[in-house]
GUKEKE-497541 format. One record per residue (C-alpha): residue number from 1; x, y, z. Coordinates in steps of 0.001 Angstrom, whole numbers, always signed. Example, Ala and Ser with C-alpha at 12.3 -4.5 7.8 and 13.67 -1.06 7.14 Angstrom:
<loses>
   resi         u         v         w
      1    +12300     -4500     +7800
      2    +13670     -1060     +7140
</loses>
This chain:
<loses>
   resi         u         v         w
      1        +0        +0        +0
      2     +2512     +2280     +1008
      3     +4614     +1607     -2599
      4     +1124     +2487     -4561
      5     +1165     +6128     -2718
      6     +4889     +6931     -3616
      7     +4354     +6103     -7058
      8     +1216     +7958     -7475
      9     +2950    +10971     -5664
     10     +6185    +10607     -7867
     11     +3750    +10172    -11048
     12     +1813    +13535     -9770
     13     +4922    +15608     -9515
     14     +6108    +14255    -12944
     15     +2801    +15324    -14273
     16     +2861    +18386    -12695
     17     +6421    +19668    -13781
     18     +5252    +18315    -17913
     19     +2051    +20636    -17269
     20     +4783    +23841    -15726
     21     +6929    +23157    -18878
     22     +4083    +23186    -21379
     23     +2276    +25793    -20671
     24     +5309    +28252    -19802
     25     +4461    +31705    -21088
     26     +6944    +33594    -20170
     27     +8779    +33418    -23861
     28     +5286    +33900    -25154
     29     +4643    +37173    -23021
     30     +7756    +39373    -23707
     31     +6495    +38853    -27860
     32     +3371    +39196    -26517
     33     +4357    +43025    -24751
     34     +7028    +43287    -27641
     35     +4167    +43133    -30385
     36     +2201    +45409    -28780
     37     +4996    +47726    -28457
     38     +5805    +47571    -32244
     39     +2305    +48323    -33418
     40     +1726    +51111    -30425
     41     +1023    +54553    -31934
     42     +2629    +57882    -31329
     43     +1945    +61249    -31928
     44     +5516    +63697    -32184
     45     +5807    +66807    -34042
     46     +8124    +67204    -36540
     47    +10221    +70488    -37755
     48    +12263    +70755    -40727
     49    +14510    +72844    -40991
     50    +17262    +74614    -44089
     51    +19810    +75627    -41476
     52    +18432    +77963    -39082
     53    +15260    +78526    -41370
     54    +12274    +76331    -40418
     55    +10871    +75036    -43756
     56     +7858    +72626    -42862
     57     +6606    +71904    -39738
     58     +3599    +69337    -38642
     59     +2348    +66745    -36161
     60     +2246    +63173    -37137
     61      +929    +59414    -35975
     62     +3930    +57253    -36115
     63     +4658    +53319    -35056
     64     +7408    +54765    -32482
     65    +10641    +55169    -34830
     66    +11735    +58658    -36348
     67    +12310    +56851    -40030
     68     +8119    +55554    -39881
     69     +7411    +59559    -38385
     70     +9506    +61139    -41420
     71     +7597    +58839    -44486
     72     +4194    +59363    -42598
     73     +4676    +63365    -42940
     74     +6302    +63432    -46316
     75     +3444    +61326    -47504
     76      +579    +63705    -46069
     77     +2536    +67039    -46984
     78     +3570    +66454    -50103
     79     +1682    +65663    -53240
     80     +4454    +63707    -55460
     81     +6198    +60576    -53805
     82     +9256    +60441    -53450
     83    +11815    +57557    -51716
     84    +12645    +59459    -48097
     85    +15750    +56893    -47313
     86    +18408    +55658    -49687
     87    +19825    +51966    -50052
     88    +21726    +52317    -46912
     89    +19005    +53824    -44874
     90    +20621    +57262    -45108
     91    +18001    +59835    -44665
     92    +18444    +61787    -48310
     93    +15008    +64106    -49303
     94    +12534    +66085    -47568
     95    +10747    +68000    -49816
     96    +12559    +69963    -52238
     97    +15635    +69451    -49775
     98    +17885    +67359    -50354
     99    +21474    +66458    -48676
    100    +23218    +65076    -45195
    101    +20650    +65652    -42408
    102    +21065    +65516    -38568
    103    +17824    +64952    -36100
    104    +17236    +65497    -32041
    105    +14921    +66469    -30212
    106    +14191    +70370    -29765
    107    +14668    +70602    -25826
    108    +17490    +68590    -26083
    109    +19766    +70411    -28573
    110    +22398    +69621    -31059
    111    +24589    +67832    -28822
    112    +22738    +65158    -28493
    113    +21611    +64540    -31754
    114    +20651    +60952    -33087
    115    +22736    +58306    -34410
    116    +20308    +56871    -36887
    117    +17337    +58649    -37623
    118    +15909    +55940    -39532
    119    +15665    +53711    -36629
    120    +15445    +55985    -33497
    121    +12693    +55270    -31472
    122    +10994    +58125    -30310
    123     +9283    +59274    -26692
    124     +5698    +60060    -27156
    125     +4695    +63911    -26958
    126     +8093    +65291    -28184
    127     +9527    +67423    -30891
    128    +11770    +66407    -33276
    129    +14173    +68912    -35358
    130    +15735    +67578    -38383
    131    +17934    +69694    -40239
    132    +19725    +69888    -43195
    133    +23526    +70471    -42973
</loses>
């Protein structure tokens, strides 16, 4: 009798642990909050400027990242399309601009300007400068 209660405890735990591995979500809930950080909305304003001279200027729903923000704006403000980024993800035409451009945020200044504008996520709220150089 005694044998016939180990093995159904040992049998319990082993089916206990199989049901802990199989249904293990926590792989399955960092894609989970991952996903729903990807397709999260933002709203950021955007100003463009030639040097010191502010040539467009808007507000704009974006997925989170400065290169989705930039393509959403050129496609509402501007009539013709045109490609935004080049092969290498370079940032290359705003507009009737065209050339090297540097982004940061406005309350933040020059200094701490972007690495990669194409894939710089963004804080909800703020205000981007881009400029052309």
């Amino acid at each position: 009798m005694k044998f016939i209660k180990i093995l159904a405890l040992i049998l319990s735990l082993a089916l206990l642990s199989c049901a802990f591995i199989a249904c293990d979500s926590g792989d399955a809930a960092d894609t989970t909050a991952a996903e729903s950080e990807a397709t999260a909305k933002i709203e950021v304003k955007l100003i463009v400027k030639d040097g010191s001279t502010t040539k467009y200027d808007g507000t704009v729903t974006c997925n989170g990242t400065l290169g989705n923000a930039i393509e959403v704006f050129c496609a509402g403000e501007f009539e013709e399309e045109f490609e935004v980024f080049d092969a290498n993800g370079l940032l290359t035409t705003i507009g009737e601009l065209t050339g090297n451009w540097k982004a940061y945020y406005e309350d933040e200044g020059q200094g701490k300007a972007f690495e990669s504008i194409k894939t710089q996520t963004l804080e909800a709220g703020k205000t981007v400068v881009i400029v052309l150089e």
